[in-house]
C-alpha positions in Angstrom: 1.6 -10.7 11.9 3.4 -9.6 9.0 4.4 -13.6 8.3 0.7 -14.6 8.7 0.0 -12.2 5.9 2.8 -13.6 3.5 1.2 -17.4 4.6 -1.9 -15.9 3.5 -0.6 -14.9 0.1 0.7 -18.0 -0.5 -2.4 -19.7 0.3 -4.7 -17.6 -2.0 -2.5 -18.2 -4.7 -2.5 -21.6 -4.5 -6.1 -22.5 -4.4 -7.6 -19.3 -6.0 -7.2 -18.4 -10.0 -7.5 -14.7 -10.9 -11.1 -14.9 -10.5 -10.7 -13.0 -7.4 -9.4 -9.9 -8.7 -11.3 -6.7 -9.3 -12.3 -4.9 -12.6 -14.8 -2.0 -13.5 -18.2 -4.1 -13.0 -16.4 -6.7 -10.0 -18.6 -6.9 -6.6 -17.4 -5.0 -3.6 -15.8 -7.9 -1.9 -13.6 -8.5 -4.9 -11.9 -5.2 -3.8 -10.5 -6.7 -1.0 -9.3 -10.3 -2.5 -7.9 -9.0 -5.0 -4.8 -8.0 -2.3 -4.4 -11.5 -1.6 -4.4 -13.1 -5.3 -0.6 -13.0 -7.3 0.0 -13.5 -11.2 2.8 -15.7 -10.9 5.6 -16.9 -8.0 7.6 -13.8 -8.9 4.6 -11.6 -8.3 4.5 -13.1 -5.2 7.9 -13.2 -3.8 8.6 -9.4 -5.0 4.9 -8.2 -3.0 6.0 -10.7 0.3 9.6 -9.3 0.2 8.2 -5.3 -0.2 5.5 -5.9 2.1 7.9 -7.5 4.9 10.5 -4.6 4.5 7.5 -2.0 5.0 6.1 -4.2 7.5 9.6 -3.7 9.4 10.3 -0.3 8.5 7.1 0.9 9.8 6.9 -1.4 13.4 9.6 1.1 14.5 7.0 3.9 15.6 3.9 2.5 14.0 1.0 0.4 16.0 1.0 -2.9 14.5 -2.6 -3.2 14.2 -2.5 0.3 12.0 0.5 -1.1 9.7 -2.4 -4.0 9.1 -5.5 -2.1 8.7 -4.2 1.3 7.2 -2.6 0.2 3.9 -5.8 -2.6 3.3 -8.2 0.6 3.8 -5.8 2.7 1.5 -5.6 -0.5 -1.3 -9.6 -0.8 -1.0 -10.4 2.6 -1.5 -7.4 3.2 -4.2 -9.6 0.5 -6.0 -13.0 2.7 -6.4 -11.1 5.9 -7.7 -11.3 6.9 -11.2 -8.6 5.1 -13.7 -8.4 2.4 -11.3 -10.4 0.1 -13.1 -10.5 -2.2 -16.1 -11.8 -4.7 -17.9 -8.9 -7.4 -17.0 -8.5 -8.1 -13.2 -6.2 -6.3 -10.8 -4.2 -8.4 -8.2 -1.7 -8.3 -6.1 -0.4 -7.2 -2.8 1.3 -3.9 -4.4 -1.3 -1.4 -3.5 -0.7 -2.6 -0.1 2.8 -2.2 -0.4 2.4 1.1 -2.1 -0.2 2.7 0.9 2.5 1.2 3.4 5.4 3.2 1.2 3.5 6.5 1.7 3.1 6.2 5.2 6.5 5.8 5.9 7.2 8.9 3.6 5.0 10.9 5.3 6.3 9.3 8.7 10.1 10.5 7.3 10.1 12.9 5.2 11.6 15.5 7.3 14.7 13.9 7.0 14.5 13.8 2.7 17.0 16.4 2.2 19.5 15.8 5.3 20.4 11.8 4.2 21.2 10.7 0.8 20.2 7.3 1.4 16.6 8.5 2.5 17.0 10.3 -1.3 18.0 7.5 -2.6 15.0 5.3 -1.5 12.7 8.3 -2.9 14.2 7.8 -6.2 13.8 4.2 -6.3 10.0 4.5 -5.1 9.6 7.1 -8.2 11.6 4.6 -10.7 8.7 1.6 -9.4 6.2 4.2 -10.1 7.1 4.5 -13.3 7.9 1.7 -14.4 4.2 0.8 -13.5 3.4 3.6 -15.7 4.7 2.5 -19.1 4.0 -1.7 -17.8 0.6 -2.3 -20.0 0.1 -5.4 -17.0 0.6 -2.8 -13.9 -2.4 -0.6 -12.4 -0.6 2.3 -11.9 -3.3 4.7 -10.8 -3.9 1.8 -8.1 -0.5 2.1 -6.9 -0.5 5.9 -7.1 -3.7 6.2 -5.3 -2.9 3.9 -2.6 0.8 5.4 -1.8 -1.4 9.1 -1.8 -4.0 7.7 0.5 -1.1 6.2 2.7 0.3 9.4 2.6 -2.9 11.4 3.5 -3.8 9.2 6.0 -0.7 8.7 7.9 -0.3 12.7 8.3 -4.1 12.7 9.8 -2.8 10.2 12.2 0.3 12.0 13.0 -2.0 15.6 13.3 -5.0 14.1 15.9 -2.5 12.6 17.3 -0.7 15.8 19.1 -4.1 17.0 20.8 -3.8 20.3 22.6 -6.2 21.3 25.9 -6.9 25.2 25.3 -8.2 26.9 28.5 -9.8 30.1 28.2 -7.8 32.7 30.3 -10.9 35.3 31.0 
């Protein structure tokens, strides 16, 4: 699934200019392509090799169909929220990525403090969101939205997930 996906990418960016990308006054569909469209063959090849690594490090505990759909609901609704917008387009897999990156931080975070390498890979996820801060060609209220939403959603998951049969007693 998760190589059908990369195929896809490659695709997209080979028939398809950046016409598909979202900005402030884009139709609603162009909030979805925009996930599939890349800038350049580094774009690419940095959003396939982050999205194959989530893909991987979520599969562990994570229904495949919810590593799919979760992160491309996250990415699409990440797109709507204020700041999000512009008047050049938006592309790229990397709000994807991002919603995928805080699922698996909500999925692991109880271990932040007991493994340095877990630490580590925090640090590095903040460094990526900052760079996309200060980089005038990033949306980083797209990424930031989409790691939240991955976040929030993943926790919901994990909270209807333990569902407890109370009995009354009287």
């Amino acid at each position: 699934m998760k190589y059908l996906f990369v195929i896809t990418f490659i695709v997209v960016y080979a028939c398809f200019g950046n016409e598909i990308g979202y900005t402030s006054n884009s139709p609603v569909w162009a909030h979805i392509t925009y996930m599939f469209q890349h800038t350049g063959l580094i774009h690419l090849l940095f959003n396939s090799i982050a999205f194959i690594g989530m893909y991987a490090a979520l599969s562990i505990n994570i229904k495949k169909w919810q590593i799919i759909t979760f992160p491309i609901i996250c990415a699409f609704t990440a797109s709507f929220l204020p700041l999000a917008s512009f008047d050049i387009p938006t592309i790229g897999a990397s709000g994807v990525v991002y919603a995928m990156i805080g699922m698996h931080i909500a999925k692991t975070l109880r271990r932040a403090f007991k493994n340095k390498q877990y630490r580590l890979y925090l640090l590095c996820i903040l460094i990526c969101l900052t760079a996309s801060l200060f980089n005038p060609n990033s949306n980083f209220w797209l990424h930031l939205y989409a790691s939240a939403l991955g976040f929030i959603l993943q926790q919901l998951k994990s909270v209807f997930r333990y569902k407890t049969n109370y009995t009354c007693v009287w």
